[in-house]
N, CA, C and O atoms as a DFTB+ gen file, in Angstrom:
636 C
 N C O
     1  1       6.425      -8.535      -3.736
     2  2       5.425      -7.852      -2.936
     3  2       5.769      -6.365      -2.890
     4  3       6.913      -5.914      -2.840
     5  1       4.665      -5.678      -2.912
     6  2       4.662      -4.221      -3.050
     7  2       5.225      -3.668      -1.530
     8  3       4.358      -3.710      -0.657
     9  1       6.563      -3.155      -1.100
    10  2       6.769      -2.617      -0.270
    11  2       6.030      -1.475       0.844
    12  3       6.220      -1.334       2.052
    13  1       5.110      -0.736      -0.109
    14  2       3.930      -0.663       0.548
    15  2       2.706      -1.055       1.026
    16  3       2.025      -0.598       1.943
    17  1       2.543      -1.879       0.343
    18  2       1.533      -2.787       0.712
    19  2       0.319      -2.754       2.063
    20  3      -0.911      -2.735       2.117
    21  1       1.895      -2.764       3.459
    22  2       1.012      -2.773       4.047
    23  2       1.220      -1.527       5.196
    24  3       1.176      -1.617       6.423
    25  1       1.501      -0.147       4.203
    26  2       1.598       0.773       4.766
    27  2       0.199       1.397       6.039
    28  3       0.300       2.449       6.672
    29  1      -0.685       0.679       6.109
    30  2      -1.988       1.110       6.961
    31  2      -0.947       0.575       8.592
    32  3      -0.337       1.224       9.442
    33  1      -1.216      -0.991       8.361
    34  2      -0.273      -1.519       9.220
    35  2       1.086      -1.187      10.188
    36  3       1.359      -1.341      11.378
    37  1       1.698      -0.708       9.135
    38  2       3.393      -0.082       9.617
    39  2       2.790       1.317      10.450
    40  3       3.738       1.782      11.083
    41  1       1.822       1.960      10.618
    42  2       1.411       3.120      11.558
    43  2       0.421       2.611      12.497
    44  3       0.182       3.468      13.349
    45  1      -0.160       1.675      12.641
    46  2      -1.315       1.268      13.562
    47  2      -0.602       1.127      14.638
    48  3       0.573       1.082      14.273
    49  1      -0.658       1.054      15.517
    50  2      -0.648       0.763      16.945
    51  2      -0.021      -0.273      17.172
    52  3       0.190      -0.906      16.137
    53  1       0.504      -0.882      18.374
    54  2       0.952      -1.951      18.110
    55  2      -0.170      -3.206      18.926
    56  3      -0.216      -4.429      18.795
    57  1      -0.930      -2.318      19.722
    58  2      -1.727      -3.063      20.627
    59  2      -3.288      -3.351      19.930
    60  3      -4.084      -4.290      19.901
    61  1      -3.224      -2.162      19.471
    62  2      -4.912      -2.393      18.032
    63  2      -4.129      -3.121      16.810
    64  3      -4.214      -2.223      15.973
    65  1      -3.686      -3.778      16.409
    66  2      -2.573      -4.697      15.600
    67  2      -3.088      -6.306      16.066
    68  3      -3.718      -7.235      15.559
    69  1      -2.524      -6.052      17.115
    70  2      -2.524      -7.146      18.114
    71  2      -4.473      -7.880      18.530
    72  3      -4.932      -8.990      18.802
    73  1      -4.964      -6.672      18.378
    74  2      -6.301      -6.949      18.446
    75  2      -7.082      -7.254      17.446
    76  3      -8.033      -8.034      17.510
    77  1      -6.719      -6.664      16.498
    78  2      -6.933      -6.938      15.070
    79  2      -6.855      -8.298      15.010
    80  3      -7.783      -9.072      15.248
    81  1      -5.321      -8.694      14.567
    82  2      -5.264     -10.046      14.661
    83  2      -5.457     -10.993      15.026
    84  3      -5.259     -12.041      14.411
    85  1      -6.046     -10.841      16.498
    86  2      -6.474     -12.175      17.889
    87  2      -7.549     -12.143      17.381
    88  3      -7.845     -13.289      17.042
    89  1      -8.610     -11.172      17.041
    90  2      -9.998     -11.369      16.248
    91  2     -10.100     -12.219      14.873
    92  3     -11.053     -12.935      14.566
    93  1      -9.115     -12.036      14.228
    94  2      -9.144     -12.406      12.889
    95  2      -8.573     -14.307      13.342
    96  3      -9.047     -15.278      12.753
    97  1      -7.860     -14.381      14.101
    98  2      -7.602     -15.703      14.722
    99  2      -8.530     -16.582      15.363
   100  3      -8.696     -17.783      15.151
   101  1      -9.337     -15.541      16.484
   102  2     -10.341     -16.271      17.081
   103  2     -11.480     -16.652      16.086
   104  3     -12.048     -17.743      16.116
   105  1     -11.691     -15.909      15.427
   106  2     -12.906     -16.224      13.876
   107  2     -12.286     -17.147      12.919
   108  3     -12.938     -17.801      12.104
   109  1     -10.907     -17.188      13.046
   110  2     -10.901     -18.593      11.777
   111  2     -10.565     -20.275      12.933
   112  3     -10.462     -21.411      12.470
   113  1     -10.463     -19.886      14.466
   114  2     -11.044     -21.018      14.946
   115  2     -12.053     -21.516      15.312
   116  3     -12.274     -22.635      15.776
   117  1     -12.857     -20.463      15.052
   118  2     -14.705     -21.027      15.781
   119  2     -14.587     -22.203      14.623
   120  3     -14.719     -23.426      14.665
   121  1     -14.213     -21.063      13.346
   122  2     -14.652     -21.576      11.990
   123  2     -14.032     -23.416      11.507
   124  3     -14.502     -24.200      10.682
   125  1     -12.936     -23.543      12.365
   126  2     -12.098     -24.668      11.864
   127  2     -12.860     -25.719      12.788
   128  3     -12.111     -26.676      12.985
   129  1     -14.190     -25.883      13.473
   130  2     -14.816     -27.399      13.159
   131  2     -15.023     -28.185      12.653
   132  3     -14.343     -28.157      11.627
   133  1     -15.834     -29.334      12.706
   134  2     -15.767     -30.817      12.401
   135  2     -16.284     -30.509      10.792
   136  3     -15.825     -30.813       9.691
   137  1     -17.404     -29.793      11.224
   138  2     -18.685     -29.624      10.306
   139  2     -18.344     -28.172       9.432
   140  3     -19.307     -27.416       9.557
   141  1     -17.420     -27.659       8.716
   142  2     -17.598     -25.766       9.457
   143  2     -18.115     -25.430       7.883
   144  3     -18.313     -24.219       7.788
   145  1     -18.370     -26.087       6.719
   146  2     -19.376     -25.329       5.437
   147  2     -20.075     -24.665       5.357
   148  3     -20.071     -23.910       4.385
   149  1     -21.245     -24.564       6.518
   150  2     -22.140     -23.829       6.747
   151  2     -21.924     -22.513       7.124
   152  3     -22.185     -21.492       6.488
   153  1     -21.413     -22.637       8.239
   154  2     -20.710     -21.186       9.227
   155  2     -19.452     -21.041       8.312
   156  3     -19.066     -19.980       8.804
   157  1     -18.389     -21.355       7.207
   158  2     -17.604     -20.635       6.950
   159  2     -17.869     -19.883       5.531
   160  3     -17.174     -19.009       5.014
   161  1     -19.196     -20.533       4.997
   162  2     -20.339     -19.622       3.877
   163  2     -21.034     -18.177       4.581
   164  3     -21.482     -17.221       3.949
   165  1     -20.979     -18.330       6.002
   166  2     -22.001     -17.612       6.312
   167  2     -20.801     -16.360       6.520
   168  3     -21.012     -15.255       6.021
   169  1     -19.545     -16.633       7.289
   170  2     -18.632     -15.805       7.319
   171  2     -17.956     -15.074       6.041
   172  3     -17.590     -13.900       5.984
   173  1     -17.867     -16.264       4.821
   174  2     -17.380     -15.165       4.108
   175  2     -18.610     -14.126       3.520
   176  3     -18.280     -12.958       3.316
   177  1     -19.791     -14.468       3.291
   178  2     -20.769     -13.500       3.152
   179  2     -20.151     -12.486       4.231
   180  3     -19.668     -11.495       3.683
   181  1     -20.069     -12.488       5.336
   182  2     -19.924     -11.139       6.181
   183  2     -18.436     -10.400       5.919
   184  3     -18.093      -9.286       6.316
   185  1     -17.433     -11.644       4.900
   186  2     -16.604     -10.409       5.049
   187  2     -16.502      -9.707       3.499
   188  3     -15.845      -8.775       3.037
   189  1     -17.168     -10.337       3.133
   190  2     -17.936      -9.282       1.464
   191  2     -18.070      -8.703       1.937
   192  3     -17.021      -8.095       2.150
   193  1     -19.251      -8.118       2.661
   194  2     -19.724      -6.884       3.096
   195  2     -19.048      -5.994       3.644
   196  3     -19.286      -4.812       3.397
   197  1     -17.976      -6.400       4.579
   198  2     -17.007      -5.757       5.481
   199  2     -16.443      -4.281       5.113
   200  3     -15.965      -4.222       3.981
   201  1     -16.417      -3.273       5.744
   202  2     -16.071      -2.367       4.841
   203  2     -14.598      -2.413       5.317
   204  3     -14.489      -3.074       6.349
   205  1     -13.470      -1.914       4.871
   206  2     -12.422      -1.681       4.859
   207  2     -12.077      -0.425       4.883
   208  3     -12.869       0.430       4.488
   209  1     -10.774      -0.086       5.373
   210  2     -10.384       1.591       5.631
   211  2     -10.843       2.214       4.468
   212  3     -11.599       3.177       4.343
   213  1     -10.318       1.577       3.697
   214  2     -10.020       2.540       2.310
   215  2     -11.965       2.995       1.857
   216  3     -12.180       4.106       1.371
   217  1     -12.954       2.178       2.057
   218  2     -14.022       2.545       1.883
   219  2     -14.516       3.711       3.178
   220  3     -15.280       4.660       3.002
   221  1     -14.118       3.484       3.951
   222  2     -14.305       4.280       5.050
   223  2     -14.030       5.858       4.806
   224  3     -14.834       6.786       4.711
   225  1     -12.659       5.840       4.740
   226  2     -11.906       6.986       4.219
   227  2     -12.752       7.744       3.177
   228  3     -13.159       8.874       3.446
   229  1     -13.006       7.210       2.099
   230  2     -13.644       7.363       1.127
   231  2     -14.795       8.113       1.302
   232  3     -15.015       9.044       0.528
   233  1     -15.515       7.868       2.148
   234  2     -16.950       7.943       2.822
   235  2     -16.462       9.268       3.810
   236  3     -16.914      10.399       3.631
   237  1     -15.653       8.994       4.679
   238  2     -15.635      10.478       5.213
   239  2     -14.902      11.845       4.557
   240  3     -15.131      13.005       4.899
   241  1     -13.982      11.404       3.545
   242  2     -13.960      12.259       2.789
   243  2     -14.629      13.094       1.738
   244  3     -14.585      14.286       1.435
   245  1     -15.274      12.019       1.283
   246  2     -16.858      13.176       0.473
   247  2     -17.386      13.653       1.176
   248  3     -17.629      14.857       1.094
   249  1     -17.861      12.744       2.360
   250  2     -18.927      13.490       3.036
   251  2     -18.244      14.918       3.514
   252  3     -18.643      15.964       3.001
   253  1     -17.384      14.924       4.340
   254  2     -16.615      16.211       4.709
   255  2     -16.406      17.288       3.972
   256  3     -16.847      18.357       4.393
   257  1     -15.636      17.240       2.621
   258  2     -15.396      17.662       1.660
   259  2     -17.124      18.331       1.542
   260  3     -17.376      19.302       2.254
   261  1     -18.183      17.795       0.678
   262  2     -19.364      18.224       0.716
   263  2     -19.753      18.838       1.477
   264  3     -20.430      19.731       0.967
   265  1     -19.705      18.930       3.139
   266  2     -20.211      19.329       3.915
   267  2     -19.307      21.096       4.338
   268  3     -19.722      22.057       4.986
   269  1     -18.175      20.894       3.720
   270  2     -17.293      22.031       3.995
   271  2     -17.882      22.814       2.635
   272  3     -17.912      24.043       2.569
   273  1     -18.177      22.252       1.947
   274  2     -18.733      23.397       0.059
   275  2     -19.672      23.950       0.143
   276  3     -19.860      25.077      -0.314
   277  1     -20.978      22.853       1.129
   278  2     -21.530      23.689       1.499
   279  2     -21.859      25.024       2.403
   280  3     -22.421      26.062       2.056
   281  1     -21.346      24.664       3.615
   282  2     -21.238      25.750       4.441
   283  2     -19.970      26.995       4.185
   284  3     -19.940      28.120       4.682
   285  1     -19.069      26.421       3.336
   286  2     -18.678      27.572       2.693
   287  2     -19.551      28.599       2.034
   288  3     -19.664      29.806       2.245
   289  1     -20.255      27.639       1.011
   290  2     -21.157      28.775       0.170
   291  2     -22.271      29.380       0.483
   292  3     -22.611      30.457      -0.007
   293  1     -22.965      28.699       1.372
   294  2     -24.003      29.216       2.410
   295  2     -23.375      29.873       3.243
   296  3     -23.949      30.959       3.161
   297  1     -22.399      30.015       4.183
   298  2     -22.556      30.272       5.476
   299  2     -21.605      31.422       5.492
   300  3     -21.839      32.614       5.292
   301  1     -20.479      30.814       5.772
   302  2     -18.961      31.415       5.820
   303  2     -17.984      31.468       4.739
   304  3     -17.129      30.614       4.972
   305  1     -17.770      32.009       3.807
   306  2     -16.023      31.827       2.944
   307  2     -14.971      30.275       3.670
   308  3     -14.742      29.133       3.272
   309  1     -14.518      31.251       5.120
   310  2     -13.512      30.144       5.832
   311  2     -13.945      28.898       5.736
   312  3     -13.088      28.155       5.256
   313  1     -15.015      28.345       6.026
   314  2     -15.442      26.531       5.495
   315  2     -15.072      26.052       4.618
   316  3     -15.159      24.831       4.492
   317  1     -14.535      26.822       3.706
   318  2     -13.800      26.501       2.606
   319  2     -12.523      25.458       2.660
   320  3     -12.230      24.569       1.861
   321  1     -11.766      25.928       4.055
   322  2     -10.705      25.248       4.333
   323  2     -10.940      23.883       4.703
   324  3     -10.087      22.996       4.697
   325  1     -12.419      23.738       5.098
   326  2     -12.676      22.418       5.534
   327  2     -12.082      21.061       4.034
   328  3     -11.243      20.192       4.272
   329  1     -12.810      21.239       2.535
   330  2     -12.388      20.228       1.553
   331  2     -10.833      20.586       1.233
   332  3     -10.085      19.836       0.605
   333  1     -10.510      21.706       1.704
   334  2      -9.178      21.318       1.326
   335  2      -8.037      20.940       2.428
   336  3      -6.915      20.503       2.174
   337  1      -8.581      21.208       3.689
   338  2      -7.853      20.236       4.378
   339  2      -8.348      18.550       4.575
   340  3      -8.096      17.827       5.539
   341  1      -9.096      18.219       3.383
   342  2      -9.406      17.108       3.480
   343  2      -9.012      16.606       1.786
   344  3      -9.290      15.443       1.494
   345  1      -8.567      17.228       1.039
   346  2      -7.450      17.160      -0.299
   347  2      -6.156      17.031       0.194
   348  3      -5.363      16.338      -0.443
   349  1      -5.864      17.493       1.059
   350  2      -4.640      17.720       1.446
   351  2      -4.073      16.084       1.930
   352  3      -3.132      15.404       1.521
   353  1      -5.128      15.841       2.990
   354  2      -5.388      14.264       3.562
   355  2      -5.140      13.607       3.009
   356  3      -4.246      12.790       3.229
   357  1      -6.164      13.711       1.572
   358  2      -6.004      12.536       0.863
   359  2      -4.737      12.211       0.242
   360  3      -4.190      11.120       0.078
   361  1      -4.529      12.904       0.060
   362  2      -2.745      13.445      -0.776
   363  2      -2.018      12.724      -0.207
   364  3      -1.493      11.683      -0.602
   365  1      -1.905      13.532       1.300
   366  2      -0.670      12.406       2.243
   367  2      -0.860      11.255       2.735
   368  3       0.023      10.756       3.432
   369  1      -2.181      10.506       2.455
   370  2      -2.471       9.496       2.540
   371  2      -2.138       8.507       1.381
   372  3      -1.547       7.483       1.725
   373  1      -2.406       8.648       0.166
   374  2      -2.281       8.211      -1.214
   375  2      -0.055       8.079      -0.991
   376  3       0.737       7.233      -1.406
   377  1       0.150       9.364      -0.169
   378  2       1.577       9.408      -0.896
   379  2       2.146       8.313       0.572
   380  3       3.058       7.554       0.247
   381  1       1.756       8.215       1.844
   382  2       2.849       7.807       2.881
   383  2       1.734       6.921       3.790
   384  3       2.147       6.451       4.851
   385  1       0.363       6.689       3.410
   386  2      -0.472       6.320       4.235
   387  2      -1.024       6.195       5.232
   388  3      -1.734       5.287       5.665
   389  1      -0.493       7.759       5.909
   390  2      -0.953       8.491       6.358
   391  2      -2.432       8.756       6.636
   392  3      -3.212       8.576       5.701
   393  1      -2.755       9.034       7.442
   394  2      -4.473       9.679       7.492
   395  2      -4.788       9.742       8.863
   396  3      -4.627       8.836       9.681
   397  1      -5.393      11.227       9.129
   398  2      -5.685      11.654      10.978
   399  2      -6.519      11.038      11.173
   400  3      -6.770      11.150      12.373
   401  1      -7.499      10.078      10.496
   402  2      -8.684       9.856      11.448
   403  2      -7.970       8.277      11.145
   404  3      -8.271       7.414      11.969
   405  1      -7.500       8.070      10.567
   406  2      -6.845       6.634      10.931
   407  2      -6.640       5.516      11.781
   408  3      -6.835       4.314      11.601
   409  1      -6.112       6.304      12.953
   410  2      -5.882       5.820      14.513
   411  2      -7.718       5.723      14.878
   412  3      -8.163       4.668      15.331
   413  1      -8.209       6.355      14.743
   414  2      -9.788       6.192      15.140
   415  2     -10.197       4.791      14.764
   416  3     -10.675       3.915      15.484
   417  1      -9.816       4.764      13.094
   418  2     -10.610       3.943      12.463
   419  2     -10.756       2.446      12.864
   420  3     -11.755       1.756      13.063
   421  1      -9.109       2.112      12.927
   422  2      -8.360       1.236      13.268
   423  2      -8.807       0.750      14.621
   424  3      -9.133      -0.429      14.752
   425  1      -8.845       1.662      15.726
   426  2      -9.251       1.224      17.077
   427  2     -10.694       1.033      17.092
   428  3     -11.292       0.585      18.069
   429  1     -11.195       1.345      16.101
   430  2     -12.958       0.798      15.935
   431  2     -12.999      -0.600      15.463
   432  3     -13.931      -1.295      15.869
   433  1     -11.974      -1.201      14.528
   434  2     -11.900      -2.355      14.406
   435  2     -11.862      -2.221      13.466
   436  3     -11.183      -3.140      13.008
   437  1     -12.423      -1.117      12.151
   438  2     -12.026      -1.884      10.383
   439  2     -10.549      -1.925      10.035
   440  3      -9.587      -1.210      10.316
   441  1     -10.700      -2.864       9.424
   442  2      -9.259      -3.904       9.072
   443  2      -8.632      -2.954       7.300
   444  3      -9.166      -2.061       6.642
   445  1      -7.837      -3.422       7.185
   446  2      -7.569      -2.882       5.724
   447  2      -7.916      -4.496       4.968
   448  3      -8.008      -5.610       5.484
   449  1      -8.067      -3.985       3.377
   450  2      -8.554      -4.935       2.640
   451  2      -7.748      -5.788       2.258
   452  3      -8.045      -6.494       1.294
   453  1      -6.221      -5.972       3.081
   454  2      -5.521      -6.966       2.914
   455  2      -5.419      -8.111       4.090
   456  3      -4.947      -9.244       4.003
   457  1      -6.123      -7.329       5.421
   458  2      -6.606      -8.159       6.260
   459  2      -7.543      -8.661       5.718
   460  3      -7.241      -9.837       5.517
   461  1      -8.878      -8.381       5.226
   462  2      -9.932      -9.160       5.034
   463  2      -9.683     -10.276       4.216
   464  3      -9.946     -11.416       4.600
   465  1      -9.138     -10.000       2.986
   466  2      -8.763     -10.935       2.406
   467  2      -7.981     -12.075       2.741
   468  3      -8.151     -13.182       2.229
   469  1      -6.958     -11.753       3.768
   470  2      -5.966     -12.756       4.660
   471  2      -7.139     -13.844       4.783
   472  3      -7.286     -14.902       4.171
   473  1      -8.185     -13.041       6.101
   474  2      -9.224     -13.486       6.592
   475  2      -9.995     -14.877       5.690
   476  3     -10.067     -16.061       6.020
   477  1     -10.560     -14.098       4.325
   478  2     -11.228     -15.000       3.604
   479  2     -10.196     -16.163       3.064
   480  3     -10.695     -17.287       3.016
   481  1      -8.833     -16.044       2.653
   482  2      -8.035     -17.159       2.352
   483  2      -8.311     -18.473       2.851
   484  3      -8.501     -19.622       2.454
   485  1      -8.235     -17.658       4.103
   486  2      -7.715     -18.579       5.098
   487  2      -8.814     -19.726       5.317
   488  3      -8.545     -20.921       5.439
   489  1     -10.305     -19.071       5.350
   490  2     -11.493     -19.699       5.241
   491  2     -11.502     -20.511       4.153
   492  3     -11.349     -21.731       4.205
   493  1     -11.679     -19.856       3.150
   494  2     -11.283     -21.013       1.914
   495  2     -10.151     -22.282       2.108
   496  3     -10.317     -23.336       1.495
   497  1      -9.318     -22.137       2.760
   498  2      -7.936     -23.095       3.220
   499  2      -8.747     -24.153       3.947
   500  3      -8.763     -25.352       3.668
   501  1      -9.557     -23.421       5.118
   502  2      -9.929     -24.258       5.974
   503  2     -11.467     -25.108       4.886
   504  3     -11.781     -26.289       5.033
   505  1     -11.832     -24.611       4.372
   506  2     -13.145     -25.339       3.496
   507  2     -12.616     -26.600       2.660
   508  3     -13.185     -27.671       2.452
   509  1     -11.168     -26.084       2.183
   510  2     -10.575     -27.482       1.282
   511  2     -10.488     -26.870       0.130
   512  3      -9.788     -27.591      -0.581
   513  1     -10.836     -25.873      -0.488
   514  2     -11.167     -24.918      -1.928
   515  2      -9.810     -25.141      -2.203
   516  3      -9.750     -25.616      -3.337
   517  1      -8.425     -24.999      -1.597
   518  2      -7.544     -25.357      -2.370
   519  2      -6.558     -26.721      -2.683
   520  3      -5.467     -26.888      -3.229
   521  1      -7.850     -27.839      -1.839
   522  2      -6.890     -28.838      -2.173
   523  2      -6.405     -29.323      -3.499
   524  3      -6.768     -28.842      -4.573
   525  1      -5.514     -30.362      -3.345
   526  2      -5.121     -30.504      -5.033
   527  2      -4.567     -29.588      -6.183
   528  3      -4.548     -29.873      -7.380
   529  1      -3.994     -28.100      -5.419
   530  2      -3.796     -27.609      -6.583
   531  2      -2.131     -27.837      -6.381
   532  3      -1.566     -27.260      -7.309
   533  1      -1.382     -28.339      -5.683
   534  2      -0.172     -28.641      -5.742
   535  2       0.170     -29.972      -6.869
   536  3       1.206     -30.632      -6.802
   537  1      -0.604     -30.135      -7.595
   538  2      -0.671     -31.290      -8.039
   539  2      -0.571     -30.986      -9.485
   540  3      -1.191     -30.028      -9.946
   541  1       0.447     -32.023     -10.506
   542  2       0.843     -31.288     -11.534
   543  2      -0.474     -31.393     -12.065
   544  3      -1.405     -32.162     -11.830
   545  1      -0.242     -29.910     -13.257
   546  2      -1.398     -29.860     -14.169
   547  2      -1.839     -30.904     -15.394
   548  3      -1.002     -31.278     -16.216
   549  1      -2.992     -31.266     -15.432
   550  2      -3.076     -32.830     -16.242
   551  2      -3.021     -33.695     -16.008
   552  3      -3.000     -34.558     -16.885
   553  1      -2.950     -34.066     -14.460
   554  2      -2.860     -35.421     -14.262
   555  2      -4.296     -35.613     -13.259
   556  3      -4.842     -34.880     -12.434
   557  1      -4.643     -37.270     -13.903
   558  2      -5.888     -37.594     -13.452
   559  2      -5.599     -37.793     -11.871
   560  3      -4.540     -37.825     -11.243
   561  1      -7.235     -37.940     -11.390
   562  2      -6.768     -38.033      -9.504
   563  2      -6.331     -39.434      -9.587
   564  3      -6.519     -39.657      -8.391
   565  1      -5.997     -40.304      -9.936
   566  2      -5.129     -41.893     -10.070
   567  2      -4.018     -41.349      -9.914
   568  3      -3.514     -41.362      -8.791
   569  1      -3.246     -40.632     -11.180
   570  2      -1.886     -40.659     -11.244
   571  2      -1.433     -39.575     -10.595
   572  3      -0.231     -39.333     -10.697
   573  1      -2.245     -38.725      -9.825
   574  2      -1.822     -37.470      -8.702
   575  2      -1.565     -38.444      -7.392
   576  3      -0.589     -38.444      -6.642
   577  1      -2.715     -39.254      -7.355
   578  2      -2.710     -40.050      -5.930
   579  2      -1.428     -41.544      -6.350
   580  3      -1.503     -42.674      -5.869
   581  1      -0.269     -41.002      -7.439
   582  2       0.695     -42.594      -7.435
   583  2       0.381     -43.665      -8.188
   584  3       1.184     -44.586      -8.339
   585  1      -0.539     -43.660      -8.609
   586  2      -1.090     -44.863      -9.610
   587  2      -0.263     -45.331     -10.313
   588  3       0.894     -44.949     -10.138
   589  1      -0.557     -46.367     -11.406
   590  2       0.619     -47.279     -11.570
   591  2       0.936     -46.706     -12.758
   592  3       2.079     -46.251     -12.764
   593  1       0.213     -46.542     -13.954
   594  2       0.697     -45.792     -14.938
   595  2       1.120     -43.574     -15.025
   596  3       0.687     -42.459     -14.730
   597  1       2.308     -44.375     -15.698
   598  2       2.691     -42.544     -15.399
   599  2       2.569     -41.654     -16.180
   600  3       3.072     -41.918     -17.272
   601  1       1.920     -40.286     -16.071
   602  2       1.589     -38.937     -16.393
   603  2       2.294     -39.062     -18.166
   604  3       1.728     -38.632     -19.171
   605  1       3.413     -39.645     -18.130
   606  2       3.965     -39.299     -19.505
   607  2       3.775     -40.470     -20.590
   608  3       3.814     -40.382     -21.817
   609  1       3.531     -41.739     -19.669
   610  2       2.890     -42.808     -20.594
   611  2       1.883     -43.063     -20.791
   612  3       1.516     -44.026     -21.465
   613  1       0.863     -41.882     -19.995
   614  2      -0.687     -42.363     -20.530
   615  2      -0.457     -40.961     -21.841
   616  3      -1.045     -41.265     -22.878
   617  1       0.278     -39.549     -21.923
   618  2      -0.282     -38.914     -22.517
   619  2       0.891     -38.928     -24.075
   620  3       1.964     -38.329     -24.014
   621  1       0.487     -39.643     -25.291
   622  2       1.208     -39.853     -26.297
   623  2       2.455     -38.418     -26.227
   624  3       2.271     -37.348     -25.648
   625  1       3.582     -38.802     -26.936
   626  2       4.105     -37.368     -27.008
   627  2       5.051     -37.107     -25.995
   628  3       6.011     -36.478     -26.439
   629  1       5.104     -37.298     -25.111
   630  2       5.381     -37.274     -23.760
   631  2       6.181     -37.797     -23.419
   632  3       6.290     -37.861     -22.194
   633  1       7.207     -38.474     -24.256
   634  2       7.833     -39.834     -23.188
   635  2       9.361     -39.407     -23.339
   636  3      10.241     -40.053     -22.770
């Protein structure tokens, strides 16, 4: 695992962390009912959509950036400083993951895209999507479930 990984995390808060997670908990227990196919299709559709920091970021950095080029070149020279204190951002963000509007983002609730994904796993876990894959490769559901003939005497070659 990438030691950075979950550099968003290692600066968040410890109490928006905490909230983060009780959300992401309370949504995969609505989801873990009798019945839950329906509602846990409907959830992962919503967390496709989900935006994540890194799209966020993304989004206020053009926009900013743009919005400083322009009123530089229209307005004032000094606006200028606006895209490059938002190069600068990106920089120390890319290098330590870092970012001032960060703490904002975070206490608004978007997750980074390694939460979401946690999120969707986990849904899939609870749907059954990964049952059976502990199960050696090639063997029919008989001889996964113990059956009487074995994996190396049904397949010639093998023995």
């Amino acid at each position: 695992m990438n030691p950075d990984a979950d550099r968003i995390r290692a600066h968040t808060a410890p109490e928006v962390l905490r909230r983060i997670d009780d959300e992401t908990t309370a949504s995969l227990m609505r989801h873990a009912s009798p019945d839950p196919a329906a509602q846990i299709e409907e959830r992962l559709r919503q967390l496709e959509a989900e935006w994540d920091t890194d799209r966020a970021i993304e989004l206020e950095a053009a926009t900013t950036g743009l919005i400083g080029l322009l009123l530089g070149t229209w307005m004032k020279p000094r606006f200028l400083a606006l895209p490059a204190f938002v190069a600068i951002s990106m920089l120390v963000q890319a290098r330590t993951g870092r970012y001032p509007l960060m703490p904002l983002l975070r206490r608004l609730g978007l997750r980074t895209s390694r939460e979401i994904q946690r999120e969707r796993y986990a849904l899939k876990a609870l749907r059954g999507d990964f049952a059976g894959m502990d199960a050696e490769p090639g063997l029919t559901d008989y001889e996964a479930a113990g059956g009487q003939e074995s994996a190396s005497a049904a397949r010639p070659g093998f023995h």
